[in-house]
C-alpha positions as CSV (number, residue, x, y, z in Angstrom):
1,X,5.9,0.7,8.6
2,X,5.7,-2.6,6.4
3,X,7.9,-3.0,3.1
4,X,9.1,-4.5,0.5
5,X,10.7,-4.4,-2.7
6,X,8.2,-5.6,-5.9
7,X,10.3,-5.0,-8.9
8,X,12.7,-3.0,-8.1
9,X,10.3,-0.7,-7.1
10,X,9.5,-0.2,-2.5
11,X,5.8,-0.9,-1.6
12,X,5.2,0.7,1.9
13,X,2.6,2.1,4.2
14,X,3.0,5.1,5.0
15,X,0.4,8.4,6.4
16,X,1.3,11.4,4.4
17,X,-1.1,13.2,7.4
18,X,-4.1,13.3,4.6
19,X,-5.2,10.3,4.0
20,X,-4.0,7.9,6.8
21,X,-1.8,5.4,6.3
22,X,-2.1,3.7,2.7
23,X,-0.5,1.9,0.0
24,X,2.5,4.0,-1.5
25,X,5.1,3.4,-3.7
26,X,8.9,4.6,-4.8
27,X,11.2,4.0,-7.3
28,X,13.6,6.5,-5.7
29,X,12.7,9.6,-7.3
30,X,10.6,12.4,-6.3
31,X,8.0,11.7,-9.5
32,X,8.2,8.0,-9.1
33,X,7.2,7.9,-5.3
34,X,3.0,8.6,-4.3
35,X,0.2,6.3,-2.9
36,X,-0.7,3.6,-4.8
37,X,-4.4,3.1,-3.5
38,X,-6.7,5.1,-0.9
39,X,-8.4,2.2,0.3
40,X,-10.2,3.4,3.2
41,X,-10.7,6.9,1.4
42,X,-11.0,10.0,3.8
43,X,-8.2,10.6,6.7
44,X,-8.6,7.0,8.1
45,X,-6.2,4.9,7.6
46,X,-6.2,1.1,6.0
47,X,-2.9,0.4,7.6
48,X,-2.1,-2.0,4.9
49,X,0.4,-4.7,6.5
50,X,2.0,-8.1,6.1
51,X,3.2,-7.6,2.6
52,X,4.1,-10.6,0.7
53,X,5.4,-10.9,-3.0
54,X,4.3,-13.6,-5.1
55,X,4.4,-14.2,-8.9
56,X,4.7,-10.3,-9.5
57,X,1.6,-9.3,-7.3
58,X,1.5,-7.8,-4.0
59,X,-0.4,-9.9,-1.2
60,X,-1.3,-7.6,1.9
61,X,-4.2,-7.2,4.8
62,X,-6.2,-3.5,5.0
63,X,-9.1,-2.7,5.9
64,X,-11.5,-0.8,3.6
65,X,-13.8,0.7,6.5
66,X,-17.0,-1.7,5.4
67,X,-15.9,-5.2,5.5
68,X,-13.0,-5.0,8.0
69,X,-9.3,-6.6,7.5
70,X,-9.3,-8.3,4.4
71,X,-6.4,-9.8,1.9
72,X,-5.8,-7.4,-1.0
73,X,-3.8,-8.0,-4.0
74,X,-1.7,-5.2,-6.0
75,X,-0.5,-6.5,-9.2
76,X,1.8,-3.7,-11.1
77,X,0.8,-1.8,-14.3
């Protein structure tokens, strides 16, 4: 499972056995934690990896089920 912290808030991947594994999020609490993104929607997974913070946004590679592995970019509301 990739990580990191954006914030003060964990970006992970994680498979919550739904939706395959996806972009989540936590700020520790039960109502601040829930996927951020279904990229690939469905049960396959995107398996978002390689996370990288810069300047505030979230840099990773998933794959969206059309064009393959591709860099995506997360900024935070």
């Amino acid at each position: 499972m990739d990580l990191i912290d954006l914030g003060g808030v964990l970006r992970y991947s994680a498979d919550d056995g739904a939706n395959g594994r996806e972009l989540w999020s936590s700020d520790g609490t039960s109502d601040g934690t829930g996927m951020v993104a279904d990229i690939y929607p469905g049960s396959a997974a995107s398996s978002p990896e390689a996370f990288v913070v810069l300047a505030g946004r979230l840099y990773f590679s998933a794959n969206d089920g059309v064009n393959g592995r591709e860099l995506w970019v997360h900024e935070p509301e």
